[in-house]
Structures are given as C-alpha cells and as structure tokens.
N, C-alpha and C positions, 0 to 999 in steps of 0.2 A: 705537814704542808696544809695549808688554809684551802677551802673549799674551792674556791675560784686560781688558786693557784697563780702563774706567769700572769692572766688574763688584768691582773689590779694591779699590778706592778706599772705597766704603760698607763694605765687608766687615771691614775694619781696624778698626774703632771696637768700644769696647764691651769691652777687654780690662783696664782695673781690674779690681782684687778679684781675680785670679786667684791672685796670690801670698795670701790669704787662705783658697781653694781647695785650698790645697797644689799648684799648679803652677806651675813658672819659668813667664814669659811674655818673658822675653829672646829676642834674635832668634839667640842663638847656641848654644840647645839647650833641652830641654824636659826639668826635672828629674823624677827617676824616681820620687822621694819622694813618692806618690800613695796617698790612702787617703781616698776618697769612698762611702761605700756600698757594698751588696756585690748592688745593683739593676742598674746599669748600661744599657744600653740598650737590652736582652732586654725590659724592662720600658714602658718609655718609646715605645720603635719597630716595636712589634708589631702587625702590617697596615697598614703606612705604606707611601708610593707607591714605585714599586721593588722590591717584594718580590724577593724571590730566586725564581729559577724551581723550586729545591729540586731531588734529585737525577730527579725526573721529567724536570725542565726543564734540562738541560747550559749552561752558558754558556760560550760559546767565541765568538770572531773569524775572521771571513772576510778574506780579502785576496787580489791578484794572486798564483798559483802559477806555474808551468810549463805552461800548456796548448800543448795542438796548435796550436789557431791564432794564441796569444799576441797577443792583442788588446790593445793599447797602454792602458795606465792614467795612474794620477798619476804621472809625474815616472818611470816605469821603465817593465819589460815586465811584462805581467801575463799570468796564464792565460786560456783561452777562456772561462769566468765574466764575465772584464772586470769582475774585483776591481781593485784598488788596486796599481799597480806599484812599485816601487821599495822594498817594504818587505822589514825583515829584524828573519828570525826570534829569539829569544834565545838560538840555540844557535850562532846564525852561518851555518847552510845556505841563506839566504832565507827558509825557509818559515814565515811570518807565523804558523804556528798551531801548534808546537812545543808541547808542554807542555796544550794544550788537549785540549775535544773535540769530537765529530763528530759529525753526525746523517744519516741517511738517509730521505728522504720517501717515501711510497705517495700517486700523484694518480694518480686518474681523472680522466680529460678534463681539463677547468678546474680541480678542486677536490682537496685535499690531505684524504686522508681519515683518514690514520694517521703517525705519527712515530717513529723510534729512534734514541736514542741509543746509540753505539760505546763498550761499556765494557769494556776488558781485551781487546780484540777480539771481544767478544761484543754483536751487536744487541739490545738489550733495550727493551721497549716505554717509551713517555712517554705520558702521559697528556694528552690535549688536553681543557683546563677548558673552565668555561661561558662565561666571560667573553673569551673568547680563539677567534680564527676568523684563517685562512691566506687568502694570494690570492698568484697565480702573478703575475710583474712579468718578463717575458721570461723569464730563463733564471736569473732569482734568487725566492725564494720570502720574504714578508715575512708577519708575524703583525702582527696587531693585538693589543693587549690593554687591555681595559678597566681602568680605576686608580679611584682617589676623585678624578680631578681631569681628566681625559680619556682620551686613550687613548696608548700605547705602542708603538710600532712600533720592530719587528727585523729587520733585513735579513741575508736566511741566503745567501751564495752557494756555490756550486761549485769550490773551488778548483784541481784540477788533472783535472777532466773525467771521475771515477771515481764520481759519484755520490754523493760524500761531501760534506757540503753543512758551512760553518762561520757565525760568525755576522761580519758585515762592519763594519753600524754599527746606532745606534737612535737614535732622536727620540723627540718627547713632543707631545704636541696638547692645548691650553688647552680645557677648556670653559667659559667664566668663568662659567658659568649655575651650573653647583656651587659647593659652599663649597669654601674653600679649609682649609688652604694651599696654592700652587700650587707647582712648583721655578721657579728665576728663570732659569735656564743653558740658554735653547732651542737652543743650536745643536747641528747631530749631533754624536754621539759615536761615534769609530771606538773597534774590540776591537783595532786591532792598529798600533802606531806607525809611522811614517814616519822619514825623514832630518833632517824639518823640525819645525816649529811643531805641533804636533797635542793635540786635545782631544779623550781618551780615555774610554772606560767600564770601571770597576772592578767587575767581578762576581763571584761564589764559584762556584769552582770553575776560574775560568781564572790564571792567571798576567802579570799585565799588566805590557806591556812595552812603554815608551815612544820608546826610541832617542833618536838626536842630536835638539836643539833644544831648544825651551822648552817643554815639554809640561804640560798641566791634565789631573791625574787625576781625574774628577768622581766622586766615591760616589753612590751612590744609591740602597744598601739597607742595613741593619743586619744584617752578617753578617759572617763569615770570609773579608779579603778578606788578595792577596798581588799587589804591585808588586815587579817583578824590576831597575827600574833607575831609581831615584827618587835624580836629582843635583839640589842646589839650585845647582849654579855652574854647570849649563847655565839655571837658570830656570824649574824644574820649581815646581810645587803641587799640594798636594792642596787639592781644592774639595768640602765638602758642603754638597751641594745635594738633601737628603732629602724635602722639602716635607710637613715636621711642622711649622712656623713655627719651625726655629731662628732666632735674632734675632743671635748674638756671638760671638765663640772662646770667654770667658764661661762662657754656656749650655753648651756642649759640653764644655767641660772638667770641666764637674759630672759628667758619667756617666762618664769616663774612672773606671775600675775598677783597675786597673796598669798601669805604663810598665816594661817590660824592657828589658835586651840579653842575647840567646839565641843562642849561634852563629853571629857576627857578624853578626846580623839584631836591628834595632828592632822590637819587640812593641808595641803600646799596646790593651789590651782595654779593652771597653767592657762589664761583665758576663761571662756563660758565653755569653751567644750570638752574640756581636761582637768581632771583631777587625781589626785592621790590620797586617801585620808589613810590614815594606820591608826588601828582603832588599841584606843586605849594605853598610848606613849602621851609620855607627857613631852614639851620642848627641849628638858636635857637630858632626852632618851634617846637622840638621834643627831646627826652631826655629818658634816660633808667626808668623815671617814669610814662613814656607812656607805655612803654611793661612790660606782663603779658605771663610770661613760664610754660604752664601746661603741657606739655606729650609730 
C-alpha cells in the first residue's frame, strides 16, 4: 500500500482545465509557462491554519542526537531526549537538525515562562502569543496553539543534553463545534526524516529533509518553504493540506504565480509571500502526480 494510502485516491480528481490555466498537468513535469495573476496566495491565505511561527516563532525539528544515556528510539540510538533514532541529518553527520534552529526554555517549577531562539549564536527573545500556552511532558516541552479549527501541538525535544531544545513532530486536534475548513491529514508530522516511510512537516525557516523511502511532505502554511531531498522514484509527495477548503490540483494551480529552474533547484511561487523551491530536481523530476490536494 502507498504511503498516503485511500488519502490520494480522492485527491487525483478534479485536474481538467488546467491546461487552460496555463499549466502542464502531465505526470512527467509541470510546465513553467505560468502567468495567472500577480495575487497569488499572499492574498488568498492570509491567516489561514498553519500560520508560520514568523521569525519570533523558529521552526526546526527535533530528533535522536548523541546523548549520555542514549536512550534507544525508532529503529536507531537516540539521545537522552528519547528523540527519534536512526535519523540522518542532510549533511551526513546524523544530526537530524542540521541546517535548522534552536531554542532554549526558562521554566519555573512546572511552567515555561520565557523562550529563545539561537540566531547567529546569539539568544534572542520569542514572543509567547495569546493564543499559545506550554506544558512540560517529561523531559520534552509541547506548545499548544490555538487555530480556527482547533488546536496545534509541537513537540520541542532536547537533542544532545545541552539544553538546546528542537522541534520533533506536531499534530492537530478537531474541534468540529467550529466552522470549518478542517485539514484532512491527522496523522503526526515529524521535522526531521527517517530511513523509512515518514510523513513530514514543511515549515519556513527549516530545511526539510526526508531521506530514504516514500515520504509525504505535508504543507501547511503559505510561506517560503524549502525540501532538501524530494525524489519521486523513491515515492516522495508533496501534500496540501492548508484547511482553506482547497477542493483540486485545479484550485491551486490558479494562484501559482511562476514556475522556475534556479540553480539547479525548482521554484514554484505562489505571489511575493509563498514559495516552494525543491532543491536540486530538475523540471522532469516532478509532475502533477507528485501532488496530493486535501484542504
């Protein structure tokens, strides 16, 4: 069974008219010849679920490091966190958070009272919003965040016992008493790949990096994102799952704004405040049977 499973089956449909859109919808590349508007989905996806944490809010991935006590994780050794073992980083060292960043907590007793983020080597404050409250879960710290559809939860762990805390995975919680749209893709989302099958979260400001298998890159806010290792012949997709009520490939081909190739990296912007580049595909490396439109 394919990684995404029943989820791509509905997801397929709906891809007429696109060639009247000005975009290939062939499965053996997505042509560049794009000129829809100059709105794109700056406009369209503005406070929609997923926000980007913005540069207050750092997005990075937690995982198994090297700890002292090497507490045995998924499928490798992990750090004394009792992150995720067996993952490797994209430089090659293991270290799952390469390329990201870093935060460090202030709690009293039970409660997380201040946050920083690691920029440049320097600690610089983050602002903890309204809608957003911490709670200590052993020796991993998780935020909650309030959305238009429920709540958000991020798992920040400790990777190599230094205090420096990354982010692991996140989930999402239905409120079906609010209106919708809801996103359809409830399963967690890891920051940081595996050997295997794994379904990822794409955020601005980190570098997502899938590794061997069949991996689901799921979007989930309208922003500047960047995939370091998106192969369709291991089985790879990207999945948006924004829960604005996208309905198609269709629908979302409408706000695509330009398709590039830039220094051997695919571009595809959606306006001035979205993008997706995938670093290092060429144009017939990717194709509208890579993507998977749920919400």
């Amino acid at each position: 069974m394919s990684l995404l499973g029943g989820f791509i089956d509905e997801s397929l449909e709906g891809v007429e008219g696109l060639i009247d859109l000005g975009v290939d919808v062939s499965d053996d590349g997505i042509d560049a010849n794009v000129g829809i508007g100059d709105t794109g989905l700056d406009a369209s996806l503005g406070g929609s679920g997923g926000e980007s944490d913005s540069p207050d809010h750092g997005d990075d991935e937690g995982a198994g490091g090297t700890g002292d006590s090497g507490v045995a994780g998924d499928g490798g050794s992990a750090g004394s966190a009792g992150g995720a073992g067996g993952i490797r980083g994209p430089s090659g060292t293991g270290n799952a958070y390469d390329n990201n960043k870093a935060f460090v907590f202030e709690v009293s007793g039970n409660e997380v009272i201040a946050f920083f983020e690691l920029i440049d080597g320097v600690l610089k404050p983050a602002a903890m919003q309204p809608n957003e409250f911490f709670v200590l879960d052993g020796r991993d710290i998780v935020r909650n965040k309030g959305t238009h559809f429920g709540t958000e939860m991020t798992r920040f762990v400790e990777a190599n016992d230094d205090g420096l805390f990354f982010r692991d995975s996140e989930s999402w919680s239905i409120d079906h008493e609010r209106s919708g749209p809801f996103p359809s893709f409830l399963e967690p989302l890891r920051f940081a790949g595996t050997d295997g099958d794994d379904f990822l979260s794409v955020r601005e400001g980190t570098l997502s990096f899938g590794g061997a298998g069949a991996d689901a890159f799921v979007i989930r806010e309208a922003a500047h994102l960047q995939i370091l290792d998106f192969n369709k012949n291991e089985g790879d997709k990207l999945v948006f799952d924004l829960a604005i009520g996208l309905q198609s490939k269709e629908q979302l081909s409408s706000y695509i704004t330009d398709i590039a190739y830039e220094d051997n990296n695919f571009v595809v912007s959606f306006g001035s405040a979205a993008s997706i580049t995938l670093m290092g595909v060429n144009p017939d490396q990717i194709g509208w049977a890579d993507v998977v439109v749920m919400s």
